[in-house]
N, C-alpha and C positions, 0 to 999 in steps of 0.2 A: 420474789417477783412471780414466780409458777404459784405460788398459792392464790394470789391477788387472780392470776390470768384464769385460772382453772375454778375460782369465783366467779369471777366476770361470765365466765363464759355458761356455769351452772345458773345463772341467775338467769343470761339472756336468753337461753334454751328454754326454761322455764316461760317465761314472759314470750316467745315465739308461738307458744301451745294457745290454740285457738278456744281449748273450753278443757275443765276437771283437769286444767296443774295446781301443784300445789302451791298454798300461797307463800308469795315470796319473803314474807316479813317469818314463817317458820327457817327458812334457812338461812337466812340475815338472823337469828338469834341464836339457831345454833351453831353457825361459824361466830359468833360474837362469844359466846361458851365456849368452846372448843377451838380456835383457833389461835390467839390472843394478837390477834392483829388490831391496828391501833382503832377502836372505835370510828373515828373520823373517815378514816380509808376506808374503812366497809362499807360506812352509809352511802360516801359517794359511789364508792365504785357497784356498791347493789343500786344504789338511785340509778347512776346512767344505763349500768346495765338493762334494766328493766323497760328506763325510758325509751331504751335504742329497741329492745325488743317488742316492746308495743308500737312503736313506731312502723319498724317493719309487717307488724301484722297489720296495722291500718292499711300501709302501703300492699300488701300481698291481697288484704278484701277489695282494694280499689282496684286490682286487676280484675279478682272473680266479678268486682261490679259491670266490667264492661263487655261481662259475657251474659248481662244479664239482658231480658228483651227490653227492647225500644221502652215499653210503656213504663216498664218497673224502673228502668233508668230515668225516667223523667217525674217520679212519683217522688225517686230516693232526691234527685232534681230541687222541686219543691218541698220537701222536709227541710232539707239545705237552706234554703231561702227562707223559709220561718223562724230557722236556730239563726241567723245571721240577722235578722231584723229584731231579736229579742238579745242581743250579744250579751249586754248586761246581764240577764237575770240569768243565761248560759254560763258567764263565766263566775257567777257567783254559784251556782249550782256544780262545777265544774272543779274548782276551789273545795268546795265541800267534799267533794266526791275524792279527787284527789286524795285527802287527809283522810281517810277511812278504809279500814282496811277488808272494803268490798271489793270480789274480782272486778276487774278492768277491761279484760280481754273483750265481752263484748260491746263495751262502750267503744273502744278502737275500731274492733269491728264494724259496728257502724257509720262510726264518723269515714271510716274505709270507703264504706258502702254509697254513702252521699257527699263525697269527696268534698269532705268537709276540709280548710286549711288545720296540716296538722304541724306546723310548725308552733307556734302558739298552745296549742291543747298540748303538746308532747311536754313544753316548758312548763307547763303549768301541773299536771302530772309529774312532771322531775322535781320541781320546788314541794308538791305537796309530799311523795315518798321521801325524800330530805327527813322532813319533818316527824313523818308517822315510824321509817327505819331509825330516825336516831332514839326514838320511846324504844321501841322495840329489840335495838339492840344493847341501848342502855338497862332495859329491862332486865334483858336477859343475864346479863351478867351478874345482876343480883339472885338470879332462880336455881335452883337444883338444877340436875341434867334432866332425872326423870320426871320433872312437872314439865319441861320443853321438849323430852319427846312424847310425853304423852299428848299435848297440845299441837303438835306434826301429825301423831296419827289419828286425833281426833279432826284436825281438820282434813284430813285426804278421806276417812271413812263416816264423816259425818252425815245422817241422813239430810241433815237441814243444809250443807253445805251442798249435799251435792242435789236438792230441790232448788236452790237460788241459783245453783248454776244450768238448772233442766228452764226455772223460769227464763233467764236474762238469756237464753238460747230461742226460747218461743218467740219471746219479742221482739230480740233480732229477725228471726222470720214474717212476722206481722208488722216489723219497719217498713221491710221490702216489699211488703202484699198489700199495706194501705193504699187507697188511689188519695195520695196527700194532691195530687193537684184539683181534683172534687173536692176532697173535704177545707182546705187550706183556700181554696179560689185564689192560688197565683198559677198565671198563665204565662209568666216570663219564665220558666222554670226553664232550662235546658242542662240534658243531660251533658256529660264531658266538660266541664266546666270547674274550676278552682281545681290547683293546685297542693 
C-alpha cells in the first residue's frame, strides 16, 4: 500500500508542475520495470494521479485568471465561448490529444485561464492516459532498464523537449494577450463564468 501511495503521490507532484516536469509515462514505465506491481494498478493509479494533478492546475490557473485585468478576463471570456460552440471538433481534438504523449500542463493551464468546464476535459484526459500508460507500461516491461532510463534522461534533457515546452509556454501567454472578443466578434462573452 506505501508503494502504491508514494506512486500516487510522485505522479500527482509531477502533473501539479506547471511547465519542464518530467513526463509522466517515464515514471509509469519505470515503476512498471522495477516495481512489479500489478500492471493494472499502476495505470489506474498513474492515470487518476495525473488526472487529479492537472485538474488542480487548471483549478490553481483559474485562480491566477481572476487576478487578471478586466480586459484579458473577458478576451480568455470569449475564447471560452468559441471552444464551446465548436464542442465537437474540441472534443475530438481533445481525444487526440489526450492519447499522445504531448505535455499537458499547458493545455490545463489554459482551459484554467478561460474557465473552461473541466469536469468533462479531466475524464477525457483520465480515459485517454488509461490507454497511452497501459502501452507504456506494458512496454516497459518488455525493455532493458538502461534503454528506459536512457529515454528519462533524454526526455528531461532533451533540446526538442524542452523547445515544445518553451513553445506551448509562449502561447499560453498569447492565449491571454489575444483580444479574442475583436477578433472572435462575440460580445456575450463575460468573464467569471463556468464552473
Amino acid at each position: 500500500m506505501t508503494m502504491y501511495l508514494l506512486f500516487f503521490l510522485l505522479v500527482l507532484g509531477i502533473n501539479l508542475m506547471p511547465a519542464f516536469g518530467p513526463p509522466t509515462w517515464t515514471i509509469i514505465a519505470l515503476y512498471a520495470l522495477h516495481s512489479g506491481l500489478p500492471l493494472v494498478a499502476l495505470v489506474l493509479t498513474g492515470a487518476a494521479a495525473a488526472a487529479l494533478g492537472r485538474l488542480l492546475l487548471a483549478l490553481g490557473f483559474r485562480l491566477i485568471g481572476r487576478r487578471l485585468s478586466y480586459k484579458r478576463q473577458r478576451n480568455l471570456a470569449a475564447a471560452r465561448v468559441m471552444l464551446e460552440r465548436r464542442r465537437s471538433r474540441v472534443g475530438m481534438g481533445l481525444a487526440l490529444f489526450a492519447l499522445s504523449p504531448v505535455p499537458s500542463a499547458q493545455l490545463f493551464e489554459a482551459a484554467g485561464l478561460m474557465r473552461v468546464r473541466l469536469l468533462g476535459f479531466t475524464i477525457a484526459f483520465f480515459l485517454g492516459r488509461l490507454v497511452s500508460y497501459a502501452l507504456y507500461a506494458s512496454g516497459a516491461r518488455s525493455l532493458r532498464q538502461s534503454s528506459i532510463g536512457q529515454a528519462f534522461e533524454d526526455a528531461l534533457t532533451s533540446p526538442m523537449g524542452l523547445l515544445v515546452q518553451a513553445i506551448a509556454i509562449a502561447l499560453l501567454i498569447l492565449l491571454a494577450r489575444v483580444d479574442w472578443v475583436s477578433r472572435l466578434g462575440i460580445r456575450d462573452a463575460a468573464p467569471g463564468t463556468n464552473s
